[in-house]
C-alpha positions as CSV (number, residue, x, y, z in Angstrom):
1,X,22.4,-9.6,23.0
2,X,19.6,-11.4,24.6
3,X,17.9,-10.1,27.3
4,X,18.4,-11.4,31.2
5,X,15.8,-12.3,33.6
6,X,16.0,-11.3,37.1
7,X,17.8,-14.7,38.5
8,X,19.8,-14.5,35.2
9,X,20.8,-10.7,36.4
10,X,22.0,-12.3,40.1
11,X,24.0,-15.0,38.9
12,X,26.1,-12.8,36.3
13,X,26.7,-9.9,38.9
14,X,27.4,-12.4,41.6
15,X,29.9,-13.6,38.4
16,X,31.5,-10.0,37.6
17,X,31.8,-9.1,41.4
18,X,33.8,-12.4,41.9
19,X,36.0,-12.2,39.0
20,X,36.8,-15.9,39.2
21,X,35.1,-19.1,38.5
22,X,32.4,-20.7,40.5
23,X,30.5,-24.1,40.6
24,X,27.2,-23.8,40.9
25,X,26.9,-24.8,44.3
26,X,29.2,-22.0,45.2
27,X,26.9,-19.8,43.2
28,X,24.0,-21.1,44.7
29,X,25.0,-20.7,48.3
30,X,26.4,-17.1,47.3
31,X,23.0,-15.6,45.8
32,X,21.5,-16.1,49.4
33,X,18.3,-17.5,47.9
34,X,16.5,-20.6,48.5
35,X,17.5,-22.1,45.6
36,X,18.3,-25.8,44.3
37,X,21.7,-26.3,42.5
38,X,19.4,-27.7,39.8
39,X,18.3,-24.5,38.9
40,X,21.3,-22.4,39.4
41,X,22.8,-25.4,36.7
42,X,19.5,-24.5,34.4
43,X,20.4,-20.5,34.4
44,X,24.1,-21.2,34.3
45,X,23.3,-23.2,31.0
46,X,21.4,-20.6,29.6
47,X,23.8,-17.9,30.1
48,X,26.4,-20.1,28.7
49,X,24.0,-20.5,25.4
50,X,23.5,-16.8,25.2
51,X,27.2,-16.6,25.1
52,X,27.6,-14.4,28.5
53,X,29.4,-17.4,30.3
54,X,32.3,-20.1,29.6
55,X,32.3,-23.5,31.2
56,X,35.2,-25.5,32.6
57,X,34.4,-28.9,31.6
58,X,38.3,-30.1,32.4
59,X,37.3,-30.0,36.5
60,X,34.3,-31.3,38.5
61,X,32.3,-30.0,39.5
62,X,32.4,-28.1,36.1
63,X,33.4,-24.1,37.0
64,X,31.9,-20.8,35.4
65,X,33.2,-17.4,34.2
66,X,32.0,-14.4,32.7
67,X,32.9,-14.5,28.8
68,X,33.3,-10.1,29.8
69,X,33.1,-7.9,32.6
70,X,29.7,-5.8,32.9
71,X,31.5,-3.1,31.5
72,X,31.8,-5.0,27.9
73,X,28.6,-6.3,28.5
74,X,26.8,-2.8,28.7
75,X,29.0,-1.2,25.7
76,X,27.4,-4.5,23.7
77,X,23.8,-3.7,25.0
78,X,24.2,0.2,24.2
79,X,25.7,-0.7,21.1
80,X,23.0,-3.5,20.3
81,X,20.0,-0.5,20.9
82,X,21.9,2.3,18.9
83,X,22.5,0.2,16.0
84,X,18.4,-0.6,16.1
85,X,18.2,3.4,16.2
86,X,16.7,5.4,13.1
87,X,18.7,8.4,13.7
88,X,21.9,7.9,15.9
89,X,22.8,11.2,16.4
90,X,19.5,12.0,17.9
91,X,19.7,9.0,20.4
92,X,23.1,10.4,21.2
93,X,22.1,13.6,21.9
94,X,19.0,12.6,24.4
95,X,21.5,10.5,26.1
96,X,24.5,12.9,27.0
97,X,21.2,16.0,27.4
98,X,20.2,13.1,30.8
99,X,23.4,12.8,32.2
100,X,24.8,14.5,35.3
101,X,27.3,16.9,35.4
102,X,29.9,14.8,36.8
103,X,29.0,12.5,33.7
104,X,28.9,14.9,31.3
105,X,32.5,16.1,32.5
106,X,33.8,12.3,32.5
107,X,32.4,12.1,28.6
108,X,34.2,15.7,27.4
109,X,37.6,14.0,29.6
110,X,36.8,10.7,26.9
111,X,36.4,12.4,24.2
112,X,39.0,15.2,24.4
């Protein structure tokens, strides 16, 4: 999963938050930035090439989507970095040893 850069990061929680699809000019006016719909269409087209959104080319203006919600989109990353891990288990470990006690209570509900 490729990296996002910080206007890449905007437009896909501006995406996930909506949960419906947006023309760029709605995303542009939406990210409260000085921004021209050229270059909301530029990062829209990347994120489309990276595979994190879906294009509606049957309408104009053409209307975008989050290919997942940020939920499946963080399992991908986590699972992207453990499978670059060494030793798993260890990575695992450090993980649950930083979480809260809320989270850690969430985690045994999951897993039991």
């Amino acid at each position: 999963m490729a990296s996002l850069g910080e206007l890449e990061r905007s437009v896909m929680t501006l995406l996930w938050e909506s949960g419906q699809q947006l023309s760029a000019n709605e995303v542009c006016e939406q990210l409260d930035e000085d921004l021209a719909v050229t270059t909301v269409l530029t990062v829209l087209a990347r994120l489309e090439k990276k595979g994190m959104v879906e294009r509606e080319r049957s309408t104009r203006p053409h209307r975008y989507a989050a290919t997942a919600t940020r939920e499946e989109h963080t399992v991908e990353m986590l699972n992207e970095v453990l499978g670059t891990a060494l030793d798993r288990e260890a990575v695992l470990a450090r993980f649950i040893g930083s979480v809260s006690e809320n989270e850690a209570a969430a985690l045994r509900r999951i897993l039991g």
